[in-house]
MDTraj code that builds the backbone (N, CA, C; nanometers):
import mdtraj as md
import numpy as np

residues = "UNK UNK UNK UNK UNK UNK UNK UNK UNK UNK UNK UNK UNK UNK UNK UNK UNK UNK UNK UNK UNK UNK UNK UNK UNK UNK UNK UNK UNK UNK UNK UNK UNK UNK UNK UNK UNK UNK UNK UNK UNK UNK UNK UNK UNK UNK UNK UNK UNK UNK UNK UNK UNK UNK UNK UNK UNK UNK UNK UNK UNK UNK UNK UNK UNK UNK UNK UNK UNK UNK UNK UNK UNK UNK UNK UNK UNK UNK UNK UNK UNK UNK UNK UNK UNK UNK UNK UNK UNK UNK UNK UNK UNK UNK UNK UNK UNK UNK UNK UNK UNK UNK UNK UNK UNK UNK UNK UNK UNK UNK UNK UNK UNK UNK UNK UNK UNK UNK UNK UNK UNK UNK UNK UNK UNK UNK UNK UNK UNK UNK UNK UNK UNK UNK UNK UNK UNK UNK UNK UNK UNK UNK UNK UNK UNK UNK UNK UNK UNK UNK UNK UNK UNK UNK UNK UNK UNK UNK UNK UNK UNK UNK UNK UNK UNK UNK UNK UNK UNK".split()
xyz = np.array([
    [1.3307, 0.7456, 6.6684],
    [1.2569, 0.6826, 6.7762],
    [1.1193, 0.7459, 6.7903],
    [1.1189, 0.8976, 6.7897],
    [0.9811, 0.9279, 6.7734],
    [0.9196, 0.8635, 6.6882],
    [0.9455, 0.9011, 6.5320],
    [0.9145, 0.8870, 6.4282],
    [0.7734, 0.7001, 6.4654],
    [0.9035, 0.6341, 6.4638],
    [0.8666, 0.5305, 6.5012],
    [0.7384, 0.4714, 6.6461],
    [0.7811, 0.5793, 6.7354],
    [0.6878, 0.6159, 6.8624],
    [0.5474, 0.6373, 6.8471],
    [0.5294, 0.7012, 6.6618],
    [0.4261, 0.7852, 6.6413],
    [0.3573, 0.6568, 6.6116],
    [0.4253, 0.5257, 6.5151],
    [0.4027, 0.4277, 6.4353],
    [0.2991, 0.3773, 6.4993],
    [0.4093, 0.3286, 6.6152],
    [0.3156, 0.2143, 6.7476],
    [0.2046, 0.2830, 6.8123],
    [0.1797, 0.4064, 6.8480],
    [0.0462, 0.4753, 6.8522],
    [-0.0494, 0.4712, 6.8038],
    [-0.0209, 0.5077, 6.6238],
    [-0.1097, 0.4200, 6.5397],
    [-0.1851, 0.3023, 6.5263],
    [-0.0562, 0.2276, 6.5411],
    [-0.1224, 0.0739, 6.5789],
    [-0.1381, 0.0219, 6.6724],
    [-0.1770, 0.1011, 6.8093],
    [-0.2242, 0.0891, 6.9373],
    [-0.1928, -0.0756, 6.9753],
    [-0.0327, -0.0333, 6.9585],
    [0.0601, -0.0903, 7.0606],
    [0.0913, -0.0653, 7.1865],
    [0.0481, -0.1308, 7.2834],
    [0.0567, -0.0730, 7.3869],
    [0.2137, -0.0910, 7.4498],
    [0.3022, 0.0240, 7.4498],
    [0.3877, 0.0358, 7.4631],
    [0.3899, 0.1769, 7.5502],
    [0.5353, 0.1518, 7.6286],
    [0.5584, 0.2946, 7.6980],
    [0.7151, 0.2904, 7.6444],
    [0.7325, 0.4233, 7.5733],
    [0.9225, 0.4734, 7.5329],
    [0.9507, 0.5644, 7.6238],
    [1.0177, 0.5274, 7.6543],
    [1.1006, 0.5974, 7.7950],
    [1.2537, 0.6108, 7.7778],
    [1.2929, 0.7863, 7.7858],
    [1.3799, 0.8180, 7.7158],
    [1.4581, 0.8891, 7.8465],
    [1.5899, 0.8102, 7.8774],
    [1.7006, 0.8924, 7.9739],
    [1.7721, 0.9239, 7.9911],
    [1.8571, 1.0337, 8.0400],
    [1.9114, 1.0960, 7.9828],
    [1.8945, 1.2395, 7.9995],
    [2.0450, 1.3338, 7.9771],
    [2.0149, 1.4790, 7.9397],
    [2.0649, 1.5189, 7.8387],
    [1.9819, 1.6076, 7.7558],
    [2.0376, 1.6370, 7.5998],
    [2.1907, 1.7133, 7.6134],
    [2.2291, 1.6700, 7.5426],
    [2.3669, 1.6771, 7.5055],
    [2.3581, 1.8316, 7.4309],
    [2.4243, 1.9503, 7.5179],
    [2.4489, 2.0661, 7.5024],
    [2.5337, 2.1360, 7.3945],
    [2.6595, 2.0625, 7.4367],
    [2.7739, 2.0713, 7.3598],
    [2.7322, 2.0160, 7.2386],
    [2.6763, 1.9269, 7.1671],
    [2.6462, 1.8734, 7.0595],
    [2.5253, 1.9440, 6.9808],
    [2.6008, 1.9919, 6.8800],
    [2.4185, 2.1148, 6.7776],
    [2.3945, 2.0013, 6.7032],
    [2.4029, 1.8658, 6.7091],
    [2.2628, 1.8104, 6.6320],
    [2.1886, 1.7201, 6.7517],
    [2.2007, 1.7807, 6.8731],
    [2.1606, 1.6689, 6.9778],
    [2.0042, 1.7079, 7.0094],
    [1.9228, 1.6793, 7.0669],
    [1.7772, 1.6850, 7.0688],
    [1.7485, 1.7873, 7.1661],
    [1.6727, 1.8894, 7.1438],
    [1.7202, 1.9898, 7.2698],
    [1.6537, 1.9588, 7.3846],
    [1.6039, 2.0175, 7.5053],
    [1.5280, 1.9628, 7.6124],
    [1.3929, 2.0406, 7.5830],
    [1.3371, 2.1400, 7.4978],
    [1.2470, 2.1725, 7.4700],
    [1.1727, 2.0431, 7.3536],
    [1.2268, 2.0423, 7.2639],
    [1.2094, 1.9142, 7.2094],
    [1.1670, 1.7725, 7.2802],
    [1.2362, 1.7547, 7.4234],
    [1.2122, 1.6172, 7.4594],
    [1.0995, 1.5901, 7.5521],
    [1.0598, 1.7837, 7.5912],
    [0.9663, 1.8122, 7.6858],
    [0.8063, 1.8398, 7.6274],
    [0.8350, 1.8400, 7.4515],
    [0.7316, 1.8359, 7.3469],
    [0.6844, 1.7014, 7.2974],
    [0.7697, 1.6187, 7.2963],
    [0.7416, 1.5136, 7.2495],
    [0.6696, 1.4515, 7.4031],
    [0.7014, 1.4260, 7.5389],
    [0.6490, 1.3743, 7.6128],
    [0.5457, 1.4578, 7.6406],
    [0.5279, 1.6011, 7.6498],
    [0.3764, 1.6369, 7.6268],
    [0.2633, 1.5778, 7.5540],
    [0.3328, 1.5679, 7.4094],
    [0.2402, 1.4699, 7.3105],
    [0.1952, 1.3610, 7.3226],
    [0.2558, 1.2641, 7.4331],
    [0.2557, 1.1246, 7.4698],
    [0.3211, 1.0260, 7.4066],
    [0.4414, 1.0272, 7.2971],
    [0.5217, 0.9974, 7.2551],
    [0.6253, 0.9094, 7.3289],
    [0.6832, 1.0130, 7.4206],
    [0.7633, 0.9100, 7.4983],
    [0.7744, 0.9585, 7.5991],
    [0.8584, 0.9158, 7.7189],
    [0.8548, 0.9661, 7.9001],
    [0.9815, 0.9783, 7.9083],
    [1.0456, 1.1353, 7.8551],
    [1.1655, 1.1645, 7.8855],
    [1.1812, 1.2095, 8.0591],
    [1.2354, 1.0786, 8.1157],
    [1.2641, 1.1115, 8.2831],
    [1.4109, 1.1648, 8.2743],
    [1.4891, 1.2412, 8.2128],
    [1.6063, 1.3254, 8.2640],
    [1.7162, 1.1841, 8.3179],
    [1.8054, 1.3133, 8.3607],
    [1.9557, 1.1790, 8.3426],
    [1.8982, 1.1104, 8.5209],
    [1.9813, 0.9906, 8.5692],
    [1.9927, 0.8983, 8.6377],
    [2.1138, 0.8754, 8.6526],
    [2.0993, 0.8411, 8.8266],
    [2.2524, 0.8102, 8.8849],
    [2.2272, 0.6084, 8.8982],
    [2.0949, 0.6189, 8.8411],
    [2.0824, 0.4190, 8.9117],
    [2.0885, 0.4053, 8.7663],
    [2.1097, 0.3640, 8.7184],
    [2.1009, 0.2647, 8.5286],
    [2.0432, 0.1229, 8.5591],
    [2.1503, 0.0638, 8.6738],
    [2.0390, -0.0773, 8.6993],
    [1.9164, -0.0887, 8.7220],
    [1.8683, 0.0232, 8.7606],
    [1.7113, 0.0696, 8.8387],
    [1.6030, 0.0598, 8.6956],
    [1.6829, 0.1379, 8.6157],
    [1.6079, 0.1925, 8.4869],
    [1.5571, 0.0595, 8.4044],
    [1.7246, -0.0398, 8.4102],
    [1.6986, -0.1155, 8.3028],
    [1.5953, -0.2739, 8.4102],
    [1.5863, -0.2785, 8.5236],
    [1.5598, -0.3298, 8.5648],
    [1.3841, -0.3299, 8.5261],
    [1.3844, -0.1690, 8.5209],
    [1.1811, -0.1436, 8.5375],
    [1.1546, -0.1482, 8.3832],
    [1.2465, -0.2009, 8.3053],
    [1.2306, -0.1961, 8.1857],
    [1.1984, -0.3229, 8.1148],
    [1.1621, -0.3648, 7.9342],
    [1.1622, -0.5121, 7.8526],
    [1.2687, -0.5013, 7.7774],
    [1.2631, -0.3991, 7.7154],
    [1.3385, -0.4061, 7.5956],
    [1.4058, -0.2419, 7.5713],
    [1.5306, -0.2762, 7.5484],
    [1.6193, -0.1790, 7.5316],
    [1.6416, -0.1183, 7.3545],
    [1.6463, 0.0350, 7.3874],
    [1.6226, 0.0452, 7.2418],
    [1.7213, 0.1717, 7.1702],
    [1.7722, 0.1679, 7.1304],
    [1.9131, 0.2394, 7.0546],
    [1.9014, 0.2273, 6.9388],
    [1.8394, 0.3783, 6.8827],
    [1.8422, 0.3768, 6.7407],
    [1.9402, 0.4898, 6.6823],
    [2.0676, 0.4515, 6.6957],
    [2.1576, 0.5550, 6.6535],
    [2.2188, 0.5637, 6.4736],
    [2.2301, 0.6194, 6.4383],
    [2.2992, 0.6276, 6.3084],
    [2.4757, 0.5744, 6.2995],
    [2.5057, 0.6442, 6.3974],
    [2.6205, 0.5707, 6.4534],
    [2.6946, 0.5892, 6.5584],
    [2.7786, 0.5003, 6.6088],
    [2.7689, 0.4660, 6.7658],
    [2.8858, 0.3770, 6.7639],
    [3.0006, 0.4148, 6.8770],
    [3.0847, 0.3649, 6.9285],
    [3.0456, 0.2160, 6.9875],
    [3.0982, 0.1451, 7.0774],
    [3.0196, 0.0491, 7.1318],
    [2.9749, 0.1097, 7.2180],
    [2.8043, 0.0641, 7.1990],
    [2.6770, 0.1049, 7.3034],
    [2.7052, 0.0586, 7.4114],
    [2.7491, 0.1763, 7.5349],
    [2.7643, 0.1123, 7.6740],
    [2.6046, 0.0823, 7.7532],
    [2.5221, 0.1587, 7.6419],
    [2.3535, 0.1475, 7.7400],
    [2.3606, -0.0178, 7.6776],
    [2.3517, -0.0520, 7.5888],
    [2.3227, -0.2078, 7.4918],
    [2.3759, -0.2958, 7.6286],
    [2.5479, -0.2854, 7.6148],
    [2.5722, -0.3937, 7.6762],
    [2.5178, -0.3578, 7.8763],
    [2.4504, -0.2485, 7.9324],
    [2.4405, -0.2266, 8.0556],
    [2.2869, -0.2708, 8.0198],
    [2.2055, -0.2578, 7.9559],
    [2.0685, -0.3843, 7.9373],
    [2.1232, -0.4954, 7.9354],
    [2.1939, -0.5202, 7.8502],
    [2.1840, -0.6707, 7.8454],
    [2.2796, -0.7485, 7.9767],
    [2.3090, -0.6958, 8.0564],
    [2.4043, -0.7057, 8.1616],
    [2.2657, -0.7457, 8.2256],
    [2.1322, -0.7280, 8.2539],
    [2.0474, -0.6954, 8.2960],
    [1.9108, -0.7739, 8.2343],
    [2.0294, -0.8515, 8.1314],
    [1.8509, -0.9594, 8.0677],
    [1.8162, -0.9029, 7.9894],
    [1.8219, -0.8034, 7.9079],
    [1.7247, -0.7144, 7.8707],
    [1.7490, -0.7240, 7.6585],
    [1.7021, -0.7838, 7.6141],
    [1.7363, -0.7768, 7.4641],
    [1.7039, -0.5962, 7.4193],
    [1.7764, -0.6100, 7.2869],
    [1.7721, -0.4797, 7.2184],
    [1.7230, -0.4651, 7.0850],
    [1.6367, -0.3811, 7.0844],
    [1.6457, -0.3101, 6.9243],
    [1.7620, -0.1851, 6.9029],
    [1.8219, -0.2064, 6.8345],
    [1.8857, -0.1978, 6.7685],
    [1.9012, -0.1198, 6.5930],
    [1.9889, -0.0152, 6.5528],
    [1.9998, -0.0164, 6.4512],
    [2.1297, -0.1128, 6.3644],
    [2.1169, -0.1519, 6.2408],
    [2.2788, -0.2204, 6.2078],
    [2.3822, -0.1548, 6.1334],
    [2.4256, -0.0957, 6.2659],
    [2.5545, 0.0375, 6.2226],
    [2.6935, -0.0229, 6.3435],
    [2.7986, 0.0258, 6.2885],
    [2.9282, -0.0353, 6.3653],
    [2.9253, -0.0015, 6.5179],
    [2.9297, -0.0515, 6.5669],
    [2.9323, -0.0437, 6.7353],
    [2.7803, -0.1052, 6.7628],
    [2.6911, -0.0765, 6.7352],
    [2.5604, -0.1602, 6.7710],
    [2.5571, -0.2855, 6.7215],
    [2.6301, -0.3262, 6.5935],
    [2.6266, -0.4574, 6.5807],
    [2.6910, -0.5373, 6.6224],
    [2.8376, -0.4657, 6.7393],
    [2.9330, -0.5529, 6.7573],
    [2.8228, -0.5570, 6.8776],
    [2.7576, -0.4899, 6.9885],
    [2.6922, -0.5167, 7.1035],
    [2.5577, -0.6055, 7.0796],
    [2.5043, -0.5986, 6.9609],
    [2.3518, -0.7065, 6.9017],
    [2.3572, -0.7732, 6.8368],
    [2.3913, -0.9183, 6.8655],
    [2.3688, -1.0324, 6.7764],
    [2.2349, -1.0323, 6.6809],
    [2.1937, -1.0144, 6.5790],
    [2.0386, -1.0424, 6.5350],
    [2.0068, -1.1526, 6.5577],
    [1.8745, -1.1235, 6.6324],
    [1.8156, -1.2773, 6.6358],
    [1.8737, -1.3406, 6.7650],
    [1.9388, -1.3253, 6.8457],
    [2.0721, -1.4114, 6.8787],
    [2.0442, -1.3113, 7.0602],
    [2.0866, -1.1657, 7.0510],
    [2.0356, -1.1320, 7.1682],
    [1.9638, -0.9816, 7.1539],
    [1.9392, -0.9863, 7.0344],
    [1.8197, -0.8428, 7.0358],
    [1.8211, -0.8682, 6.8807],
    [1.7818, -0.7535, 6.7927],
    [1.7151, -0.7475, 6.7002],
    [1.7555, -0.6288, 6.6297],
    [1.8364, -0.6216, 6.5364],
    [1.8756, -0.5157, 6.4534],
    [1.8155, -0.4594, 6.3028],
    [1.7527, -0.3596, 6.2756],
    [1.7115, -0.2879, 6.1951],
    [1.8142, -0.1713, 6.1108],
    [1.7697, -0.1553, 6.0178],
    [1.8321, -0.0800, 5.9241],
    [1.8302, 0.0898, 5.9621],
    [1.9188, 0.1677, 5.9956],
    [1.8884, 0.2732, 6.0330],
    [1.8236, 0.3626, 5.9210],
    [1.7810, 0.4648, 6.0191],
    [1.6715, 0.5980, 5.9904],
    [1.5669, 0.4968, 5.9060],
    [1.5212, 0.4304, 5.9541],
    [1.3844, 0.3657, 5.9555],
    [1.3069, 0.3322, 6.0265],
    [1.2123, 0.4097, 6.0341],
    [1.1181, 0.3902, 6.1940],
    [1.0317, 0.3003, 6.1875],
    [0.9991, 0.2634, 6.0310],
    [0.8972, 0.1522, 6.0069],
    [0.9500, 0.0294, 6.0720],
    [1.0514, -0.0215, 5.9897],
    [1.1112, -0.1408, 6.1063],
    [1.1505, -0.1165, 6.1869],
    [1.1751, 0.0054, 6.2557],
    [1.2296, 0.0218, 6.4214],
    [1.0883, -0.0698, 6.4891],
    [0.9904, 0.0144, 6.4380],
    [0.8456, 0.0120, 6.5326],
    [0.7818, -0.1510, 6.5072],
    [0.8207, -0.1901, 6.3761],
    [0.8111, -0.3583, 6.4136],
    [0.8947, -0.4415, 6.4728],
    [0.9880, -0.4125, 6.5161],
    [1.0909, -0.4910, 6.6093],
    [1.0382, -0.4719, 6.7295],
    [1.0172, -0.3503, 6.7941],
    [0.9398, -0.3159, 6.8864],
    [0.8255, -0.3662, 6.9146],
    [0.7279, -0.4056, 6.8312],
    [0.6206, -0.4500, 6.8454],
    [0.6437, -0.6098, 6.8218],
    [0.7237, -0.6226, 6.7527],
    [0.7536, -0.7474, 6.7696],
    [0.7857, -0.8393, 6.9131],
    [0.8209, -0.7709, 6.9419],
    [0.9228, -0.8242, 7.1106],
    [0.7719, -0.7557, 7.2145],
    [0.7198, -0.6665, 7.1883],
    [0.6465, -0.6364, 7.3003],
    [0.4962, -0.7595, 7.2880],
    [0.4692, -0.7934, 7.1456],
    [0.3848, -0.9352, 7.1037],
    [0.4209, -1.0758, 7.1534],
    [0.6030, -1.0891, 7.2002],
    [0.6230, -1.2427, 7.2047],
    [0.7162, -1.2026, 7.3151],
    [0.6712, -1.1991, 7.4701],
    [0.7315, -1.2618, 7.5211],
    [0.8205, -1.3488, 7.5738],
    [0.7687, -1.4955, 7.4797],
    [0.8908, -1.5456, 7.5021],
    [1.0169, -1.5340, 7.4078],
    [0.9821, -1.4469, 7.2937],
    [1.1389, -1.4299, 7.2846],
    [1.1746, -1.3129, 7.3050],
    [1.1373, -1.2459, 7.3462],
    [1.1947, -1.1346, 7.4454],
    [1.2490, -1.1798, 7.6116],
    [1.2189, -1.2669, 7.6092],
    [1.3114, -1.3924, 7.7122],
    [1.4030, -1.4494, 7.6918],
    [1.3825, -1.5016, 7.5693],
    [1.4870, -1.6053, 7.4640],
    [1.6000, -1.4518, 7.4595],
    [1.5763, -1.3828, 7.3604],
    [1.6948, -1.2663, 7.3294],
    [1.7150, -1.2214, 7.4899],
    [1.7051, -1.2163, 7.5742],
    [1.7184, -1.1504, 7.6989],
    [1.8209, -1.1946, 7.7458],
    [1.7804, -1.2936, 7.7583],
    [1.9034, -1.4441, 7.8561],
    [1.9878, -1.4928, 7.7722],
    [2.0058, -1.4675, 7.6429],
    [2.1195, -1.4751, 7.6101],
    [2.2067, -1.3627, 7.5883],
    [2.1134, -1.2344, 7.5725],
    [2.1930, -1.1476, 7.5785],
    [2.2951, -1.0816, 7.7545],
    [2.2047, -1.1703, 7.8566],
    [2.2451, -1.2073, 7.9431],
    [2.4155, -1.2232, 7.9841],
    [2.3756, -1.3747, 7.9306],
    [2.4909, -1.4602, 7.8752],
    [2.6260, -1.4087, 7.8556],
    [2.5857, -1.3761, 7.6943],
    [2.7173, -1.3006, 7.6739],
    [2.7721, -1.1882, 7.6885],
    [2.6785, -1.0820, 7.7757],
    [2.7682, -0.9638, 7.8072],
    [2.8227, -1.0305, 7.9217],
    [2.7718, -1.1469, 8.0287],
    [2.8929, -1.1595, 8.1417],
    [3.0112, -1.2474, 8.0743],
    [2.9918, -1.3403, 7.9453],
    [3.1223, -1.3834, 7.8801],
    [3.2176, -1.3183, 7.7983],
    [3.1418, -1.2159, 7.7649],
    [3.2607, -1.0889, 7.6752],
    [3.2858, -0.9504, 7.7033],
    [3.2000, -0.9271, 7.8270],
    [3.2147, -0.8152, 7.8817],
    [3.2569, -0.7754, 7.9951],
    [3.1815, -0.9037, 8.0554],
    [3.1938, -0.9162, 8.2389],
    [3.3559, -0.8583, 8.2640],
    [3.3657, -0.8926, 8.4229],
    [3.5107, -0.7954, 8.4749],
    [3.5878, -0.9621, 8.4214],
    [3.5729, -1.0969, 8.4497],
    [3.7087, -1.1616, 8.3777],
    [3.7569, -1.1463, 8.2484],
    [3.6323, -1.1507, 8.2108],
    [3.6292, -1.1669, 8.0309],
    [3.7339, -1.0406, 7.9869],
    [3.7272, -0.9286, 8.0201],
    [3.7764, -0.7620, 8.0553],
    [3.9709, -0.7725, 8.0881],
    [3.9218, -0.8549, 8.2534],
    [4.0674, -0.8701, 8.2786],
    [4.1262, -0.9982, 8.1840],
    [4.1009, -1.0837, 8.1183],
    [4.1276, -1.1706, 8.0761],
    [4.2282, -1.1553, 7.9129],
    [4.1596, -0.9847, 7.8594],
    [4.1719, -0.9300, 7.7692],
    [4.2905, -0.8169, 7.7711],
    [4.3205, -0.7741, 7.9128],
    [4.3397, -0.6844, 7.9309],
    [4.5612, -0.7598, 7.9573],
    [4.5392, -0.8513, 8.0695],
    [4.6410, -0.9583, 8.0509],
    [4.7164, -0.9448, 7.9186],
    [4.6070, -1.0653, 7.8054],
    [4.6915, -1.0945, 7.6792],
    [4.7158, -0.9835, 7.6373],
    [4.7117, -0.8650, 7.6445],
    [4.7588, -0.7015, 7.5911],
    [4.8550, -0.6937, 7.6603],
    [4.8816, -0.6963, 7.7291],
    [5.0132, -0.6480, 7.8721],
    [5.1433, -0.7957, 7.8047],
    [5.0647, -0.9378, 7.8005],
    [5.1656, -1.0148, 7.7558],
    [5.2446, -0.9589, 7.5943],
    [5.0768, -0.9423, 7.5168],
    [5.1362, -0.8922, 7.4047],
    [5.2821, -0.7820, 7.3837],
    [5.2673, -0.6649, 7.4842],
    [5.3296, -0.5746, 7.4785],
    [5.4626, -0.5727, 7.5296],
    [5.4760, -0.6668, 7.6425],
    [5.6287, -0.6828, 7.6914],
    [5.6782, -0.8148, 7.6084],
    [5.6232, -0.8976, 7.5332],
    [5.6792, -0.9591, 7.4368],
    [5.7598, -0.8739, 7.3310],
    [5.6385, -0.8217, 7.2754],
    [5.7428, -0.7102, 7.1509],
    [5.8398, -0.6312, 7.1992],
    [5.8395, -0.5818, 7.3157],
    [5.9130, -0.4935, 7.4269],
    [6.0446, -0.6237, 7.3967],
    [6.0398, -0.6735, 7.4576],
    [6.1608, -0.8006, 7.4775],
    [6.2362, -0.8461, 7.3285],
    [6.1504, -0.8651, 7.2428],
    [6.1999, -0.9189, 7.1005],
    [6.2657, -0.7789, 7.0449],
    [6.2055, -0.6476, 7.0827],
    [6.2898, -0.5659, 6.9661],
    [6.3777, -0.5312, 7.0835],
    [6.4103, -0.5529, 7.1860],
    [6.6234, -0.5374, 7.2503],
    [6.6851, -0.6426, 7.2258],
])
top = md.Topology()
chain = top.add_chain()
for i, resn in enumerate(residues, 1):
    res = top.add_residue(resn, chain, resSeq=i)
    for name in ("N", "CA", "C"):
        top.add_atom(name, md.element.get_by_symbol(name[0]), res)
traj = md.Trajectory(xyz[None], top)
């Protein structure tokens, strides 16, 4: 994300990366807070520290951006897009099940900042489809994520389980 941070600087994109969050302690390849307090010195990005509002964040926000190598399902992905908010994206397992390409954000090939920083600039150039990917990414986190969609899932598991429960006595 820096890497890429540095890109759009270059090409005086006018962009603000805004990074939240607290570095992950327990984890020795996680970014330290001296690190995140160097890079926003540099003007890179605006590491504001962790947050108790997430709706607040993604609300003052365009575009949501997760460039992980790899990643469970992204609960930040689907809490933007809960929120309108399309994503860049890398295309690694768990980010692709949360980013349709094209569809409700925009997925790139990881540890590549070159296309990170044109997806980015891409969406921060076109508006309207940073509307278009927004509202549908909208869409389907309240149809596959939302609390029915959830309980709806959660049911056919419970049917599933006292079925087999029943068939093997």
């Amino acid at each position: 994300l820096v890497a890429a941070a540095r890109l759009l600087r270059q090409r005086d994109i006018p962009v603000r990366i805004r990074v939240v969050g607290a570095p992950d302690i327990e984890n020795p390849t996680a970014v330290s807070e001296r690190e995140l307090q160097r890079w926003t010195a540099d003007g890179l990005i605006d590491w504001t520290g962790p947050t108790d509002d997430v709706p607040k964040v993604w609300h003052s926000s365009h575009i949501a951006v997760l460039p992980s190598h790899r990643e469970g399902l992204g609960m930040s992905l689907i809490e933007a897009a809960a929120c309108g908010r399309p994503a860049v994206t890398t295309d690694v397992p768990g980010c692709r099940q949360a980013v349709q390409d094209d569809e409700t954000g925009l997925l790139v090939p990881p540890k590549d900042p070159a296309a990170l920083a044109n997806a980015i600039g891409k969406l921060v150039f076109d508006p309207d489809l940073r509307h278009r990917l927004g509202q549908a990414a909208r869409f389907r986190a309240e149809a596959e994520f939302g609390l029915d969609a959830v309980r709806a899932q959660l049911m056919e598991l419970y049917r599933e389980l006292l079925s087999d429960r029943s068939t093997a006595t």
